[in-house]
C-alpha positions in Angstrom: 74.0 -124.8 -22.4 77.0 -125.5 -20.0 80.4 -124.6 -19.4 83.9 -125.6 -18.1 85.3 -126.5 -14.6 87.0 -123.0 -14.4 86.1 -119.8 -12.8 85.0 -116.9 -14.7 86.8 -114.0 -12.8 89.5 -113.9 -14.5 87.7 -114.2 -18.6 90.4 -116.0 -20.7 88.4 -117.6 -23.6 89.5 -118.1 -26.7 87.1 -120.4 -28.4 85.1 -118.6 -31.3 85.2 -116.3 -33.8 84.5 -112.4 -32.2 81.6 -110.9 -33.5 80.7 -106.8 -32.9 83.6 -106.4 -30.5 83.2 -102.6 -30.8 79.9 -102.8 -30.5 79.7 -104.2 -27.6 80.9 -102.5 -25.2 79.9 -99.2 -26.5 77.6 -99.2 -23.4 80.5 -99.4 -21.0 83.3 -97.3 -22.4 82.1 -94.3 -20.2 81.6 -96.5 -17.2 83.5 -96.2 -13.9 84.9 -100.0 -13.2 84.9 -100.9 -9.8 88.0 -102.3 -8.1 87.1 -105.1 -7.6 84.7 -107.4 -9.6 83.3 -108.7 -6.8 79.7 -107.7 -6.3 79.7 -104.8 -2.9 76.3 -106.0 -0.3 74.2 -103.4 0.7 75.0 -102.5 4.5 71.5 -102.8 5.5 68.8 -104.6 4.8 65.8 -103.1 4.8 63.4 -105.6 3.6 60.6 -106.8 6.5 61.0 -110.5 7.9 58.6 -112.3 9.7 57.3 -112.6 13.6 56.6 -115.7 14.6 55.0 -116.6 17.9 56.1 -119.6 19.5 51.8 -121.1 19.7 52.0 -120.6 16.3 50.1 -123.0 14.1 51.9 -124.5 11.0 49.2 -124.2 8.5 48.8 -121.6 6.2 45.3 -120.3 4.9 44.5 -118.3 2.0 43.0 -115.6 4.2 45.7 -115.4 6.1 48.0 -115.1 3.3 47.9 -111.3 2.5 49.7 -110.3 -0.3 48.1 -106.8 -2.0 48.6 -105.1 -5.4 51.3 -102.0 -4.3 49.8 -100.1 -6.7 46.2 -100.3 -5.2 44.6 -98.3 -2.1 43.9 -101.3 -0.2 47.2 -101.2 0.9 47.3 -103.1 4.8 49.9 -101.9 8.1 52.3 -104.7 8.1 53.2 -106.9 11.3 56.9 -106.2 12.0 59.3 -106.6 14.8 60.1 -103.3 17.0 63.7 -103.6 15.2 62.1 -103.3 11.6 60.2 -100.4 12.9 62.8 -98.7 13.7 64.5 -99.5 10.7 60.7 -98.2 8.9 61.1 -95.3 11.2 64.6 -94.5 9.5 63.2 -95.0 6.0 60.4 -92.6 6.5 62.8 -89.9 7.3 64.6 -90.4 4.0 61.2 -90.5 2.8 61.4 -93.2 0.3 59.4 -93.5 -2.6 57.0 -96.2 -3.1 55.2 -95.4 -6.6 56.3 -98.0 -8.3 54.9 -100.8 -6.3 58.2 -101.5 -4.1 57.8 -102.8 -0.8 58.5 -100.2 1.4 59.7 -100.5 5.1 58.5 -97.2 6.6 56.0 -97.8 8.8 51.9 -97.9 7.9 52.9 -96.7 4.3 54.0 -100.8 3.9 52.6 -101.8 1.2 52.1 -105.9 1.8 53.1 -108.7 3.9 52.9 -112.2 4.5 51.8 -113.5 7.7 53.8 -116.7 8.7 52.4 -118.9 10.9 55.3 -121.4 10.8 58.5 -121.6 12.8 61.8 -120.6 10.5 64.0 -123.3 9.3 67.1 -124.7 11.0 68.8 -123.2 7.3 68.4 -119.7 8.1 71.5 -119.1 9.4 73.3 -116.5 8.4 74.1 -116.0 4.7 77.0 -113.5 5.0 79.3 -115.8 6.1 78.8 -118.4 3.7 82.0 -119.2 1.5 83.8 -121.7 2.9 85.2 -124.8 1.0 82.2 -126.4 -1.0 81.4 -129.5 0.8 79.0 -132.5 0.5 75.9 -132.2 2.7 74.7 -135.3 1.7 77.7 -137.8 3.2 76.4 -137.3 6.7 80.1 -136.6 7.8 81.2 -135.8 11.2 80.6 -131.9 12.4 83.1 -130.2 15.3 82.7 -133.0 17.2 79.1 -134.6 16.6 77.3 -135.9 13.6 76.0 -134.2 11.3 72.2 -133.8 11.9 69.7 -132.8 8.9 68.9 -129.7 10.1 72.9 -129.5 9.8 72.8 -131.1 6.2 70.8 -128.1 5.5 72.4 -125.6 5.8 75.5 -127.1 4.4 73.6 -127.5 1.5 72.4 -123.8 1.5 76.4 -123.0 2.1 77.4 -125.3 -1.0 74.8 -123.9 -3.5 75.5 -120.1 -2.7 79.3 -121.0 -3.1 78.5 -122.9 -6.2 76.4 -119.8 -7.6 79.3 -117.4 -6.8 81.2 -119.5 -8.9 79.2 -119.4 -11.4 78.9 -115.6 -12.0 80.6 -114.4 -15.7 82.3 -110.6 -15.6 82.4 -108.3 -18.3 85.4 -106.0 -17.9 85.0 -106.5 -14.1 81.7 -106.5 -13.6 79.2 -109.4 -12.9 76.7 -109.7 -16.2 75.4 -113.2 -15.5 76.1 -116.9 -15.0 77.1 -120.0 -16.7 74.4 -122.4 -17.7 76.5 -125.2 -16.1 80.1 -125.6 -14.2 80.6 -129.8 -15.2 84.6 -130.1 -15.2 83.3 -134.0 -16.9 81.6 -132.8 -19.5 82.3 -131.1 -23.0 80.7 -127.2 -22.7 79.0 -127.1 -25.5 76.6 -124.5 -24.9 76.3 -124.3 -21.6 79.4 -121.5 -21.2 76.8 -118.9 -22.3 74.5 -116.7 -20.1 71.2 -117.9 -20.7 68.3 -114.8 -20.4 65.8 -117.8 -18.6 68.3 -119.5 -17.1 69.8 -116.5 -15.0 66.7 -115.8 -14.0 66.6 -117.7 -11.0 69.7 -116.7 -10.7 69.1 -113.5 -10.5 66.0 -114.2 -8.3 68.4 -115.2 -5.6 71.2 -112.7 -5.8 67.9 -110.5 -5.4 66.5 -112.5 -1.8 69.8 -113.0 -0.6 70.2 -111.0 3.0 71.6 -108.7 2.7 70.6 -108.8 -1.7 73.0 -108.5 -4.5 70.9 -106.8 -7.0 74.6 -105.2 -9.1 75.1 -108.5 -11.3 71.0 -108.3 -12.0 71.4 -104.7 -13.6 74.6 -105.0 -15.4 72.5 -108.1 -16.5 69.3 -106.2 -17.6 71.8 -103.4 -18.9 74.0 -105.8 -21.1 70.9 -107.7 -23.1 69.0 -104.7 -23.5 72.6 -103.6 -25.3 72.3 -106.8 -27.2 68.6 -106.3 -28.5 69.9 -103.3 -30.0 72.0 -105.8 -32.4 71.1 -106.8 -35.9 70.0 -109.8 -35.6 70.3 -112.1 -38.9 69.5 -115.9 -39.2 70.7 -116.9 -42.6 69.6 -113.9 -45.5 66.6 -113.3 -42.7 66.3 -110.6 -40.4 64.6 -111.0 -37.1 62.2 -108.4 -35.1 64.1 -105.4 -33.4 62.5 -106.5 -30.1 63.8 -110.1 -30.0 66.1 -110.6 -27.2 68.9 -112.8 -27.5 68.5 -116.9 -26.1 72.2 -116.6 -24.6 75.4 -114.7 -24.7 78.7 -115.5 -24.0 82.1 -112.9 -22.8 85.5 -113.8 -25.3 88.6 -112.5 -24.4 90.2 -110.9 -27.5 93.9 -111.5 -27.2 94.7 -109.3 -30.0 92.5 -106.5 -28.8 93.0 -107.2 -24.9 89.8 -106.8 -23.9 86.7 -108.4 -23.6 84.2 -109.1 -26.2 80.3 -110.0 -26.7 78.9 -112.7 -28.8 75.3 -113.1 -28.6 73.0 -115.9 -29.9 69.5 -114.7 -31.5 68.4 -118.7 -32.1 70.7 -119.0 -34.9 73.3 -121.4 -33.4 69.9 -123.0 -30.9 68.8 -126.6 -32.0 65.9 -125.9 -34.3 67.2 -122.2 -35.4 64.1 -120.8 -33.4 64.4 -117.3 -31.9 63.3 -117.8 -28.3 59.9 -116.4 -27.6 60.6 -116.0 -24.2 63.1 -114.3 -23.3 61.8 -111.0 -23.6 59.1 -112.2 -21.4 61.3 -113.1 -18.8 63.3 -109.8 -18.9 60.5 -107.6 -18.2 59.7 -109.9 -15.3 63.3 -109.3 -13.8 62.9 -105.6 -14.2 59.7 -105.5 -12.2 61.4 -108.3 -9.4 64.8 -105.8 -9.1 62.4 -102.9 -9.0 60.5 -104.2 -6.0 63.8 -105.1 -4.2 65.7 -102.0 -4.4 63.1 -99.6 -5.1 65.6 -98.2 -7.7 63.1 -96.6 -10.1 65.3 -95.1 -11.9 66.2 -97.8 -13.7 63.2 -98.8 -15.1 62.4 -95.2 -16.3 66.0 -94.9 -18.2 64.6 -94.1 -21.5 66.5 -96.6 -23.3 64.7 -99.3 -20.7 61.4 -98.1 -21.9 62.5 -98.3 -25.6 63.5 -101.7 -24.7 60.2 -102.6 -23.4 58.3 -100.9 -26.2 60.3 -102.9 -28.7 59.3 -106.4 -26.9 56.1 -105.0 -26.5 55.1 -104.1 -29.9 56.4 -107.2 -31.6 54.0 -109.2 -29.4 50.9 -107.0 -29.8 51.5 -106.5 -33.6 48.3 -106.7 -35.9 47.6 -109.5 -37.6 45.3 -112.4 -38.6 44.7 -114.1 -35.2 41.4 -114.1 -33.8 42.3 -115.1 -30.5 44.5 -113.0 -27.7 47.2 -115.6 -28.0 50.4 -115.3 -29.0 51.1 -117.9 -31.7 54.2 -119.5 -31.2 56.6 -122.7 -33.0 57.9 -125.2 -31.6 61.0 -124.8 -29.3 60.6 -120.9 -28.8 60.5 -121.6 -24.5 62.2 -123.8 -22.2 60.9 -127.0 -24.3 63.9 -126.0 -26.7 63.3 -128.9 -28.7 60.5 -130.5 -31.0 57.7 -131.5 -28.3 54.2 -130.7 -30.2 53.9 -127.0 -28.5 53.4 -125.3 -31.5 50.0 -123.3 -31.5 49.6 -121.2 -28.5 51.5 -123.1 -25.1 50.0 -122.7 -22.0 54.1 -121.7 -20.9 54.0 -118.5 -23.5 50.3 -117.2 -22.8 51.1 -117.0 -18.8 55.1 -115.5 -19.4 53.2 -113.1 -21.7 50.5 -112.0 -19.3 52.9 -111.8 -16.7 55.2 -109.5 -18.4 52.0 -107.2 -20.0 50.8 -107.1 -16.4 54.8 -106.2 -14.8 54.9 -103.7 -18.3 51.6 -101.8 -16.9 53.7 -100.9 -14.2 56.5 -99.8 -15.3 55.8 -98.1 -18.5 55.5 -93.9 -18.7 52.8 -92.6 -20.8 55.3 -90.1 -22.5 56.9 -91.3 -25.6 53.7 -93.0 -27.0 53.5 -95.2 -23.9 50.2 -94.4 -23.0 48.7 -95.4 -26.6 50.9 -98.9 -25.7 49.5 -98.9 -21.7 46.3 -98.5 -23.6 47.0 -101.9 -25.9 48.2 -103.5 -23.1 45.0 -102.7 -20.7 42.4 -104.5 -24.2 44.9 -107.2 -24.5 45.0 -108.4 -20.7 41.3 -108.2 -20.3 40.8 -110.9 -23.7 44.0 -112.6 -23.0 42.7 -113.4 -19.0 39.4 -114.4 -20.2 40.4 -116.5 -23.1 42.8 -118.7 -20.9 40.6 -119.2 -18.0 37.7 -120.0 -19.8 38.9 -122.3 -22.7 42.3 -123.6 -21.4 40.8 -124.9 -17.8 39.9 -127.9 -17.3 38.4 -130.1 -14.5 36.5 -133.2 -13.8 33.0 -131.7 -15.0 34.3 -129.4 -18.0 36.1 -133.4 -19.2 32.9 -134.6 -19.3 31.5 -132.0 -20.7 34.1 -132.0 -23.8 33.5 -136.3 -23.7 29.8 -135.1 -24.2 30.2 -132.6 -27.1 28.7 -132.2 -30.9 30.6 -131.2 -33.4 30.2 -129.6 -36.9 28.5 -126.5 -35.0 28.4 -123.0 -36.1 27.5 -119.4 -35.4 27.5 -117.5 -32.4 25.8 -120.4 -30.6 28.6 -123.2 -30.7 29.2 -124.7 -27.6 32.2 -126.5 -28.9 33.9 -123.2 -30.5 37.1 -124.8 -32.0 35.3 -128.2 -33.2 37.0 -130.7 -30.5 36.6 -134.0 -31.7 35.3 -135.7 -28.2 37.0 -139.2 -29.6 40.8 -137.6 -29.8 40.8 -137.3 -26.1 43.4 -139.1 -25.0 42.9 -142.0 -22.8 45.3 -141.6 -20.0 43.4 -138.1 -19.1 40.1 -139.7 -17.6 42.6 -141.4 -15.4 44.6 -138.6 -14.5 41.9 -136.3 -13.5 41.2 -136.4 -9.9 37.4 -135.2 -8.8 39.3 -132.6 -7.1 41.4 -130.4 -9.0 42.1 -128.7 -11.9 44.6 -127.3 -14.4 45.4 -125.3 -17.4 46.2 -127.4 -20.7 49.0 -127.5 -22.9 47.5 -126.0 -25.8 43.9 -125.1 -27.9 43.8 -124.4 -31.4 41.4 -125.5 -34.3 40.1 -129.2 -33.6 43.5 -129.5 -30.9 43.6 -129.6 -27.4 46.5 -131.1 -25.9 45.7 -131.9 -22.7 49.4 -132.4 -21.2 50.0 -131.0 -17.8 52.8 -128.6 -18.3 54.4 -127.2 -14.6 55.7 -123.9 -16.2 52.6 -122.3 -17.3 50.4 -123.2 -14.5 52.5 -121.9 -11.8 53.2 -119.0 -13.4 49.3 -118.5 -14.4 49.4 -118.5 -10.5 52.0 -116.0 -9.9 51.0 -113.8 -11.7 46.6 -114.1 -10.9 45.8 -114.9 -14.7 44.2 -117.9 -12.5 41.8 -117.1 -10.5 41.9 -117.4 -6.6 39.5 -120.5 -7.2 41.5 -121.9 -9.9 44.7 -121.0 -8.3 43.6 -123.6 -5.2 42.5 -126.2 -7.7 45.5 -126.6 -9.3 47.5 -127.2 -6.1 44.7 -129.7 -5.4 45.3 -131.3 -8.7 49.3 -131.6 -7.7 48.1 -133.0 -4.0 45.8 -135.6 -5.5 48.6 -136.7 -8.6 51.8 -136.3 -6.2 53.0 -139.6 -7.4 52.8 -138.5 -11.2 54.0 -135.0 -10.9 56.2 -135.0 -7.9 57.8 -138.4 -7.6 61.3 -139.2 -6.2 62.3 -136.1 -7.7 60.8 -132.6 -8.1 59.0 -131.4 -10.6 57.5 -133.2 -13.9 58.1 -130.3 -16.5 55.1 -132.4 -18.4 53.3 -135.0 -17.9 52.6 -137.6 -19.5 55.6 -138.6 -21.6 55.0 -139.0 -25.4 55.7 -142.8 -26.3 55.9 -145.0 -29.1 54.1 -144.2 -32.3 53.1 -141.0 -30.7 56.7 -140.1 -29.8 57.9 -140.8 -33.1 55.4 -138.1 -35.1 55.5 -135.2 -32.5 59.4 -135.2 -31.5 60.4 -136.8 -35.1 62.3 -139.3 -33.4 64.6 -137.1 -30.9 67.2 -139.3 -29.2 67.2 -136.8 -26.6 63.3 -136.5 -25.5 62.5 -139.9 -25.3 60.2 -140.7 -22.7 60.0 -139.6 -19.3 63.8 -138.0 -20.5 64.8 -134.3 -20.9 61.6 -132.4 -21.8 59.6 -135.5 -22.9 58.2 -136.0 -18.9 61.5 -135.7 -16.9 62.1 -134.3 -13.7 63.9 -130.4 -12.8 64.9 -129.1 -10.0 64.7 -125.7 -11.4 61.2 -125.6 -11.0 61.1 -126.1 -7.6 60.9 -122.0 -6.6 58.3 -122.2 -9.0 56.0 -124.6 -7.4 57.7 -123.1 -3.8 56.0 -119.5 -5.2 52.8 -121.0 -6.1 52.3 -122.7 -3.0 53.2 -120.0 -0.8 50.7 -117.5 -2.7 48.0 -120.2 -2.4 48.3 -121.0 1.4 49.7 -124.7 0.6 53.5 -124.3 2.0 53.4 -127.7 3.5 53.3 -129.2 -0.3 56.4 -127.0 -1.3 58.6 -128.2 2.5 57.4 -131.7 1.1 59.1 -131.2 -2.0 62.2 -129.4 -0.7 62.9 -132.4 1.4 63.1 -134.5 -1.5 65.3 -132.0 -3.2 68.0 -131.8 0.0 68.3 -135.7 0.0 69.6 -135.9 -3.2 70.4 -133.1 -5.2 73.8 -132.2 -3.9 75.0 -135.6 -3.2 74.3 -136.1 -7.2 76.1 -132.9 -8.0 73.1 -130.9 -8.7 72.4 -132.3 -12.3 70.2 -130.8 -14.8 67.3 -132.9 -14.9 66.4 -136.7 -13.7 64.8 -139.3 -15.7 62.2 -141.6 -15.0 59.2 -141.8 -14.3 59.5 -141.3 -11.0 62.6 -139.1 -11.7 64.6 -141.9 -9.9 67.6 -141.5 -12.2 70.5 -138.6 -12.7 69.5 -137.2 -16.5 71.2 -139.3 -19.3 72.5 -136.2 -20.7 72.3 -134.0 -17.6 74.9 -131.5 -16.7 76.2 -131.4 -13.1 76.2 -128.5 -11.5 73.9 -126.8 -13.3 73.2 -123.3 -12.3 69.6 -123.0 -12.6 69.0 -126.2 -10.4 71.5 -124.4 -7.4 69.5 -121.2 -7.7 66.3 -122.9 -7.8 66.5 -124.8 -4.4 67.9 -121.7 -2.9 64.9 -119.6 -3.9 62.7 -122.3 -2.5 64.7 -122.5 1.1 64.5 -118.5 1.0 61.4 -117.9 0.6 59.9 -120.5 2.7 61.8 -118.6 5.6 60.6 -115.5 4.7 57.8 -115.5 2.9 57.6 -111.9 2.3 60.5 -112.7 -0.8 57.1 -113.6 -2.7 56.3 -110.1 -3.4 59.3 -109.7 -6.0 57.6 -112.2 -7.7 53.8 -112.2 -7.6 50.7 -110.0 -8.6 47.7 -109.8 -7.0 44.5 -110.1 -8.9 44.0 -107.1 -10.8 40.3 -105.5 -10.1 40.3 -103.4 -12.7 39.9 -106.4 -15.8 36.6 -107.6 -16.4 36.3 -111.4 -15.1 34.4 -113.6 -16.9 31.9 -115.8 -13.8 34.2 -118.8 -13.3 33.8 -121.5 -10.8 36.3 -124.6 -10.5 33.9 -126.6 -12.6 33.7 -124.4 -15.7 31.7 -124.9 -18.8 32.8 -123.5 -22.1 29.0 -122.5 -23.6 28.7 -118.4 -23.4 
């Protein structure tokens, strides 16, 4: 998933055979192109920042991390500068509306906040005036006269990664409707000159908490898919679900037509041929995050935009066999693209589809048959929260207590429900587990548990409260205590540990490209880092993401922001790894935005819902009823 050296302004591909070229852009026939295909900034920016006194301490505390459901009374009178209030004051008398959960700036009708307790970072300088030449923050070159200092690195850094992600940006007949996967001018494209639905999220994500935001490329973005998910989608004599969204797409130029062209991917040209599970998932997230940024409801209630959600919806809450909440997923259908043992029900698809159920609860109108779906959604969050956080935890006691179990048990009684052998834990895990901390595990099914740490599906368990505020702290006590194993030279372990040897050879089936601590098979992406950035912010632990972020700036530019690392330490530039890859840019500037400005967390975070019925869980959490 990458793409040539050359800018995408001017769309001049001719490289495979145009599929639906009528089709697509039935959607933008009757649209008025802009001028220009370069996205116009809002003049204002209404979105609060932060005061920061100067006797302010640097730690954070849960308490003191306020961050409320928009939807719920408790809503709290945010701590603003006199300038924001009279930019709240000039809201109010355009009397904005906030019913969808936005964060509004008019005065005691705010709906959350953060409070900082941290001075700002020497990077947050100002973003509108960052598109000079790309440079190298990493040579510790000479400055107007003095040498560069890291403060000065920084920002460089944040100036190289913004140009690099304008760059980036793909146009369909002038308008923004994504990124490239990659920019490497060394490397064959292969895939990565194709808009990837979970790679632009990040992507998106910062065009969103840039200052002033971006938000045109994420609609025409939202728009575009949604178009494609209206395609037929066939893999082979097979036709897939009307929901599915497409893994990628990619904009031709037909020279015979003269104009550009759509060609979508289902999972029918992925490795594997597997539909991707999540990418629905991660478009209803993006709705909700451009929602909350430009309080532009109107989007969300187009009525093709709740079809869209309805169709994702329904294919996932479909009747069945299953007798667990779960969705039941194959190998490859996520990030881990590739044969890795995640078949079952990963850890990475239960907390992208709990998050998008919970964003969907927001969003959806009861008209059309919504509330019958709303009504789904509401049984299916309440089973799904209490099914995860009560048989996918585990800690130092609730080990011992699966070291300790019987087996062969029936009935209603069972302690050990789904017949855990105690012998096929794995030996490296009584190691691994620190008597403080906790996480969710890879994967439980019938006599399985796959204990792998996986960084995807715990974060986002956090982001969106399917952890609880207890497990939520144990986790980042879990990445504190195993820093060296999940952290390294190089953020973040997507898994951990690698699969080796025998091992290796039976669950990837001998992939050259996942061999261990490699690729998905325990190495190291940058990408995650606003993930783990989010997660510590929500939890009160920002010092472990400005840790991490350091790591990131001494590095990741001067290696040409590559893909992944290897190792097991992530010590080495990925064997296979792309530079300039998109998601890794927008990743570290997510992280450097919101650790300025906190507030940013609210595009992308739900606070515990009241309303579902919580099973009693402590840190230390036995599975017996």
């Amino acid at each position: 998933m990458h793409s040539d050296s050359r800018s995408f302004s001017a769309m001049t591909p001719a490289i495979a055979t145009v599929v639906s070229g009528e089709n697509a852009e039935q959607r933008t026939s009757s649209e008025k192109l802009p001028s220009s295909p370069k996205t116009k900034p809002n003049s204002t920016d209404t979105r609060p920042t932060i005061t920061v006194e100067e006797n302010d301490s640097t730690e954070y505390t849960a308490q003191k991390l306020l961050l409320l459901d928009p939807r719920s009374n408790n809503s709290q009178k945010l701590l603003i500068s006199p300038k924001q209030q009279c930019a709240g004051a000039e809201e109010a008398e355009k009397g904005t509306d906030n019913s969808d959960g936005a964060v509004s700036s008019s005065g005691s009708d705010k709906a959350a906040m953060v409070l900082l307790l941290m001075k700002p970072s020497p990077s947050a300088a100002n973003m509108d005036q960052i598109f000079d030449p790309i440079v190298s923050p990493a040579s510790g070159r000479v400055q107007g006269g003095h040498v560069a200092s890291s403060s000065d690195n920084s920002t460089s850094m944040m100036e190289e990664a913004w140009e690099r992600l304008k760059k980036s940006f793909v146009y369909f007949k002038g308008r923004p409707v994504g990124t490239l996967a990659a920019l490497d001018p060394s490397a064959e494209a292969l895939n990565y000159n194709q808009v990837f639905v979970r790679d632009f999220f990040p992507a998106g994500l910062a065009c969103l908490m840039k200052s002033p935001p971006e938000p045109d490329i994420v609609k025409n973005f939202l728009l575009k898919t949604l178009h494609l998910q209206g395609w037929e989608k066939r893999i082979d004599n097979f036709t897939l679900g009307e929901g599915v969204m497409p893994a990628s797409f990619k904009v031709l130029y037909d020279t015979h037509r003269k104009k550009d062209t759509l060609i979508a991917d289902f999972g029918g040209s992925a490795i594997g041929r597997v539909a991707p599970v999540d990418s629905g998932f991660w478009w209803i997230i993006l709705l909700r995050s451009y929602t909350k940024c430009t309080r532009d409801f109107s989007l969300s209630e187009r009525s093709d935009v709740q079809r869209g959600m309805k169709l994702i919806l329904s294919l996932c809450l479909s009747d069945g066999f299953d007798t667990f909440p779960t969705l039941l997923c194959a190998d490859g259908c996520s990030m881990i693209d590739r044969r890795m043992g995640i078949y079952g029900y990963p850890i990475e698809i239960q907390s992208l589809f709990f998050f998008a159920l919970r964003c969907a609860q927001l969003m959806l109108k009861p008209d059309g048959g919504g509330k019958e779906l709303i009504e789904r959604i509401d049984k299916r969050i309440t089973a799904l929260s209490y099914h995860i956080q009560h048989y996918y935890w585990l800690d130092f006691t609730q080990l011992n207590n699966i070291y300790r179990y019987h087996t062969e048990e029936y009935s209603h009684t069972a302690v050990n429900k789904f017949n855990v052998i105690p012998d096929s834990i794995p030996d490296w895990v009584f190691d691994f587990m620190p008597l403080r901390g906790g996480y969710f595990i890879g994967n439980v099914s019938p006599a399985r548990m796959d204990f792998r740490w996986f960084l995807i599906g715990n974060c986002i368990a956090i982001l969106s409260s399917l952890a609880t505020p207890s497990q939520a702290t144990a986790i980042m006590d879990l990445i504190e205590e195993r820093w060296e194993d999940l952290i390294g030279k190089m953020p973040l372990k997507i898994t951990y540990p690698a699969l080796e040897g025998h091992h290796w050879r039976i669950v990837t089936g001998c992939d050259p490209k996942n061999t261990r601590w490699s690729y998905h098979n325990g190495g190291s992406w940058p990408v995650l880092l606003w993930l783990l950035t989010a997660a510590c912010i929500k939890t009160g632990r920002p010092q472990i993401a400005k840790r991490a972020i350091e790591l990131v700036e001494q590095r990741l530019a001067k290696d040409g922001w590559p893909e992944y690392y290897d190792g097991k330490t992530g010590r080495y530039v990925g064997k296979q790894a792309r530079k300039y890859q998109t998601w890794s840019i927008a990743g570290y500037l997510i992280a450097k935005i919101m650790i300025e400005n906190p507030s940013n967390l609210l595009m992308i975070s739900l606070e515990e819902d009241k309303k579902i019925a919580k099973p009693r869980l402590t840190r230390s959490v036995s599975w017996s009823c």
